[in-house]
C-alpha positions, 0 to 999 in steps of 0.5 A: 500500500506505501508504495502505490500511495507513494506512486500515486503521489509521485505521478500528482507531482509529476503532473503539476510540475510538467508544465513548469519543468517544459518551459525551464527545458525550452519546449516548443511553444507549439507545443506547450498549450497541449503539455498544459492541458493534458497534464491538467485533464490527467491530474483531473482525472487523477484526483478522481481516484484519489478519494481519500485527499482531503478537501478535495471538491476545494481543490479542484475548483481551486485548480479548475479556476486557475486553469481558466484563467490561465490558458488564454494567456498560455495558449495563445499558439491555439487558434481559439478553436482549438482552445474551446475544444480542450477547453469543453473537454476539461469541462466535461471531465470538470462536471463529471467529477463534482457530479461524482462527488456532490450528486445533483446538489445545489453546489453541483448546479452553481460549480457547474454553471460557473465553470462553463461561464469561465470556458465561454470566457476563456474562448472569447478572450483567446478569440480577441487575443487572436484578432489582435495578433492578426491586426498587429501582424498586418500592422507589422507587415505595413510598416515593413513594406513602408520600410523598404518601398517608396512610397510613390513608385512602389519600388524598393528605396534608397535605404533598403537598397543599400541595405540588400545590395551590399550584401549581394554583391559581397556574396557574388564576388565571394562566390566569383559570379558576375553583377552588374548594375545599371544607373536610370534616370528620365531624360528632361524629367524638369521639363515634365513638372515644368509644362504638366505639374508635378501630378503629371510628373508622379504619374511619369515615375509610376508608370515608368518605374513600373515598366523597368519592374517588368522587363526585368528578372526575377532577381534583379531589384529595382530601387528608386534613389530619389527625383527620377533616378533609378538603379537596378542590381543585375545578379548573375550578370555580366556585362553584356547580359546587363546591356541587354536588359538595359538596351531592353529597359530603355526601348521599352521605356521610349515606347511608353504613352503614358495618360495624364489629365489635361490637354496632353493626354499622355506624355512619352518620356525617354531614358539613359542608362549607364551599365558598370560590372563589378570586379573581381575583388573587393569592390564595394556598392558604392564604387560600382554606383559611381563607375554606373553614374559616370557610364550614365553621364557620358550616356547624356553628354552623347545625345541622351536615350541611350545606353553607356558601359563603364570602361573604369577599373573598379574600387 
């Protein structure tokens, strides 16, 4: 007899710290709502078979209101159906055993109206906590976006453009494959805003920005750097591969027609580019941005819409 009683209380001990003893050992939390059901729903059914504890009945609405209580908090990873179904489970072992112990009583009545008032309490708070993860998660998810893409163009910005490209580049030249880039800006964009208005001009970038997005790969990323000058990074790129994107990037830009509001009705604007491919070695962004730049430079001293390699050695 000692040692089933001593069994029986080293499986209650067991059960009341399994929750506990999982969070020190780091479970995962996917996993942790169900340790902490199960163990309860198994002590529950435990002191069901343990007649001779005293003051029984107190501890289980103790442990029963605790248990309510504490789950929405606890088992947030449940969606809040799955909270209502173990929930409804503890409640009907919950019933079961004050019903065992207090017959139809009056108690039993009231234990049993209260514990199902905490369930549909219990769900009701999960479902909010549930709603406000998936707000503040959208919420996350715009401010990410507002982030990194500018705002009027929708293409990636200065910032985050800094930020990734760096990081692509270092990894091609350590891998020894080729990147190119390509530096973009409108011809005579001044002019656009000067005789159509600056809404007129918006609409040009738009509309442009999104026609380099097309006409480019998957991999390659397009970023605004600010008025109408663009830059495109071209992983897995060399130069000739890069001037024929370019070449494309720029006819498809000079066959735009681009409506507007006004006597116009749409504008056509053209582009220059200069193309530079990094070297091997240690070049850096920057130095691939300036050897672009020049190469987009002589592209608008020679005439404008048109496309100009870097003959620069690289930095």
């Amino acid at each position: 007899m000692a040692f089933w009683l001593f069994l029986r209380r080293g499986i209650g001990t067991f059960l009341l710290l399994a929750f506990p003893l999982a969070l020190i050992l780091r479970a995962p939390k996917r996993v942790l709502p169900w340790i902490l059901y199960g163990s309860v729903i198994l002590l529950f059914l435990f002191m069901a078979q343990e007649q001779a504890l005293h003051n029984q009945i107190m501890q289980m609405v103790i442990t029963g209101t605790l248990l309510f209580f504490l789950t929405p908090l606890i088992g947030i990873v449940f969606s809040w159906k799955e909270n209502l179904f173990c929930e409804l489970a503890l409640l009907v072992i919950y019933i079961s055993m004050l019903h065992r112990f207090l017959g139809a009583s009056p108690m039993f009545v009231r234990l049993g109206i209260i514990g199902l008032l905490m369930v549909i309490t219990s769900a009701f708070v999960t479902w909010q906590f549930e709603l406000l993860l998936r707000a503040q998660h959208s919420n996350y998810r715009r401010i990410e976006k507002m982030a990194m893409r500018d705002v009027l163009t929708g293409q990636y910005n200065r910032r985050y453009f800094f930020a990734i490209g760096g990081r692509i580049l270092k990894q091609s030249l350590r891998s020894k494959r080729s990147t190119s880039l390509a530096m973009v800006d409108l011809d005579h964009f001044k002019a656009v805003n000067d005789r159509y208005g600056h809404d007129a001009g918006d609409v040009v970038l738009r509309e442009t920005a999104h026609c380099m997005e097309r006409e480019v790969r998957e991999t390659d990323i397009v970023a605004r750097l600010g008025g109408e000058e663009f830059v495109i990074l071209l992983p897995e790129a060399n130069q000739e591969e890069g001037r024929q994107i370019a070449e494309r990037i720029r006819l498809a830009i000079a066959a735009l027609s681009i409506p507007i509001d006004g006597p116009a009705k749409a504008i056509q604007v053209t582009a220059s580019l200069g193309l530079a491919q990094a070297m091997p070695g240690t070049e850096s962004l920057k130095g691939l941005l300036r050897r672009a730049d020049h190469a987009l430079y002589r592209a608008k001293e020679a005439g404008r819409n048109q496309v100009a390699l870097s003959t620069e050695v690289g930095d």
